[in-house]
N, C-alpha and C positions, 0 to 999 in steps of 0.2 A: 906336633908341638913345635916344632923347629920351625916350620911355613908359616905358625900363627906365629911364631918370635919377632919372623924375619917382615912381617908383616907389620906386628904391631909396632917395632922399631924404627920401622921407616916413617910409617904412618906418623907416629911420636914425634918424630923430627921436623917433619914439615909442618907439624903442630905447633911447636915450639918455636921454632922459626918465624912462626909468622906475624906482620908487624901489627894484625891486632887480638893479640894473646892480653889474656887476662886472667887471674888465677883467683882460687875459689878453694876451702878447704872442702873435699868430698870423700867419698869413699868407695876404694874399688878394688876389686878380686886379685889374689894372687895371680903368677902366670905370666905370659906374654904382657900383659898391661904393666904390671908390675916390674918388671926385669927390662924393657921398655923403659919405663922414667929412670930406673937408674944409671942405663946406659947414656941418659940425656943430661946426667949430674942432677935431678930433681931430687931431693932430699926427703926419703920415705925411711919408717922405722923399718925394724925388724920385722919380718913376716910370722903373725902370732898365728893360733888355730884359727881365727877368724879373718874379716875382712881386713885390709890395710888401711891403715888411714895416710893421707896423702896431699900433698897440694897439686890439683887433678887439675890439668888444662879445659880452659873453657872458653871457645869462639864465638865471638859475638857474629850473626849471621848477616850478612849482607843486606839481605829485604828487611824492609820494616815495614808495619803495620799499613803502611798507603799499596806497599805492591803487593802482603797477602791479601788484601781485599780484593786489590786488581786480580788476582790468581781467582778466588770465590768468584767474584763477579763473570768470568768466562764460562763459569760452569751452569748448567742448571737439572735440576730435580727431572726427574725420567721418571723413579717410581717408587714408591715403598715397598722395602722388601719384610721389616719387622718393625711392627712395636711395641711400648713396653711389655704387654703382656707377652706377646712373642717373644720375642725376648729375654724375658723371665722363665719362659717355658724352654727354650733351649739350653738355657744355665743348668734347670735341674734337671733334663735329663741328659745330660753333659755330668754333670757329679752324681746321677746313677751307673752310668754306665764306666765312671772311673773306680768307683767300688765297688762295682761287682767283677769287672774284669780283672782286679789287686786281690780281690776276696777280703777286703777290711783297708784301712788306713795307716797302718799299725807303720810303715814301710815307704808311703807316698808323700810325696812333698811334690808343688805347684810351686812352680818357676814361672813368671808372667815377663815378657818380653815388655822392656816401655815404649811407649808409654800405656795405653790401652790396654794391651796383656797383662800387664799388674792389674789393675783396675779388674776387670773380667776374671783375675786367679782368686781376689781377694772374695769375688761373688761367691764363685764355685765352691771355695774355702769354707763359708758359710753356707751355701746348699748340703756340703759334705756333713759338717759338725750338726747341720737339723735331722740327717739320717742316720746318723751311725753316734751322734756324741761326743765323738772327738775330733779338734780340728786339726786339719794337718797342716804342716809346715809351709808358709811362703815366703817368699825371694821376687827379686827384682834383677832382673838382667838388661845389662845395657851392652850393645853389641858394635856398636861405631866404630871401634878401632877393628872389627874384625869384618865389616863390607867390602866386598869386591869390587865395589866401584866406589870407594874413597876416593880415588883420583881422581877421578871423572866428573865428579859430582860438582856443580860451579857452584853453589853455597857450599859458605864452610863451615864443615860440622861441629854441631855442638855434645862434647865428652861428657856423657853424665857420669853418675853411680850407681854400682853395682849393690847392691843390698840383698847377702847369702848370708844371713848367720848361723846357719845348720850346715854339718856335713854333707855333701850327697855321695861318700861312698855307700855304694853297697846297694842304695836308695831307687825305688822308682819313681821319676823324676818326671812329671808332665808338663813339658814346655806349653806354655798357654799364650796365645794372640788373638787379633782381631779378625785380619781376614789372610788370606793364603790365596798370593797369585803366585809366581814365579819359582820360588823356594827358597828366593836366595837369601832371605831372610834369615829361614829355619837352616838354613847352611852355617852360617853367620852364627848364629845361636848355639847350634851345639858345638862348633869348634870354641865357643867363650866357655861354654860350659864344659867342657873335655877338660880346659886348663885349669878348673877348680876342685876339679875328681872324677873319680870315674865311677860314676854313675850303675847298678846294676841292669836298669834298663829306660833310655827315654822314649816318653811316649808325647804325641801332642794333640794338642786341641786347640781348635778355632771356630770362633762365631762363624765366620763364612770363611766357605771356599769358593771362589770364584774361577779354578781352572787356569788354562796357561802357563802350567807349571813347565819351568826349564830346568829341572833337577830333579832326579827320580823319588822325591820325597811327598809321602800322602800321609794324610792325616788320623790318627786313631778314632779320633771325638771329631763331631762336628754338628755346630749348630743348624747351619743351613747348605744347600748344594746351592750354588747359584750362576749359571750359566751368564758367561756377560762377553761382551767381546772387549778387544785394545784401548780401543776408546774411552770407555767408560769408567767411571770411579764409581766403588763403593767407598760410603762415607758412614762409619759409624762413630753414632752421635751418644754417648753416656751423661749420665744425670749429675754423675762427679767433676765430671770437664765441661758438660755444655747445657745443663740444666734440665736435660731431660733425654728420656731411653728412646733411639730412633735407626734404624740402618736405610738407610736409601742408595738409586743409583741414579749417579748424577751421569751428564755427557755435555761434551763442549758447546757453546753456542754457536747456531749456523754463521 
């Protein structure tokens, strides 16, 4: 708790500082984020049972729409690895094997990392409630203030909202993403989610894993294995964001 403070405080600062801040009313988890803006004088209420609400810093990013194209246009398509129906097919059995391993729902909530992981918890959420009846609980986690390479990073990032309106004491809690290379993601993720409650057990899931992991963290659920080397991206593509269900793997142009 102390490291993510000391973290998110700093991080907070250089946010705030920066000459192209601009402010948005959002809404974000108690915690390190929280205790954060107020160290910065950012005028946040009282901490109720639920989320805060807040006026949450937000960084306009440096690229615009001419140099992400330029960024797409270096890459190209290698090869499909799902589609929709794949797809679909790894969803549900991704939300069988999350209730049978709970033995019921009764106790399970889906935490989807943004942006994609929301999207993909929200699926499973609905695979869950056509097996069993009841839907379980989802949330939205945004992890930015809690990346290891914040500093590093030469765009500057943009602080969404956290979106938990359920407890997760006690809770088994399935962090949900898209793909899983490194870990440092799911590193990220559960130190944000630690400073919301303590959880009785997190578990996760990912559309793919594509290996290279630098942090001893593997996955419970998984959609697909998928061997890829450095180079390469996976790019999954949802019907909610880009018009249609597709995971491909792209690599730079010669």
């Amino acid at each position: 708790m102390v490291h993510s403070f000391k973290r998110a405080r700093e991080a907070g600062k250089e946010l705030y500082d920066s000459r192209n801040t601009r402010f948005r009313t959002g809404r974000a988890p108690r915690g390190a984020f929280f205790f954060a803006m107020r160290a910065l004088g950012v005028r946040v209420g009282p901490p109720p049972g639920g989320p805060v609400e807040l006026d949450c810093v937000v960084l306009r990013p440096r690229c615009g729409p001419v140099e992400l194209e330029a960024v797409t246009a270096n890459l190209r398509e290698k090869a499909q690895v799902l589609d929709e129906l794949g797809l679909d097919r790894a969803m549900t059995r991704i939300a069988h094997e999350i209730v049978e391993q709970a033995g019921g729902v009764a106790d399970v909530a889906l935490v989807g990392i943004k942006t994609r992981g929301v999207t993909l918890a929200r699926r499973i959420s609905e695979k869950i409630a056509a097996i069993e009846g009841t839907t379980p609980a989802v949330g939205a986690l945004d992890i930015t203030l809690y990346r290891d390479d914040l500093r590093l990073r030469a765009e500057q990032p943009v602080v969404r909202s956290t979106e938990i309106s359920f407890s997760i004491k006690g809770r088994i809690v399935v962090l949900v993403d898209d793909v899983l290379f490194t870990g440092r993601t799911i590193r990220a993720a559960m130190d944000a989610l630690m400073d919301l409650g303590r959880p009785r057990i997190i578990r996760l899931a990912v559309l793919v894993d594509r290996g290279h992991r630098e942090l001893p963290i593997r996955p419970d659920y998984v959609g697909k294995n998928l061997p890829t080397s450095r180079r390469e991206t996976v790019a999954v593509m949802l019907r909610e964001h880009d018009g249609f269900d597709r995971v491909v793997i792209q690599e730079p142009l010669e």
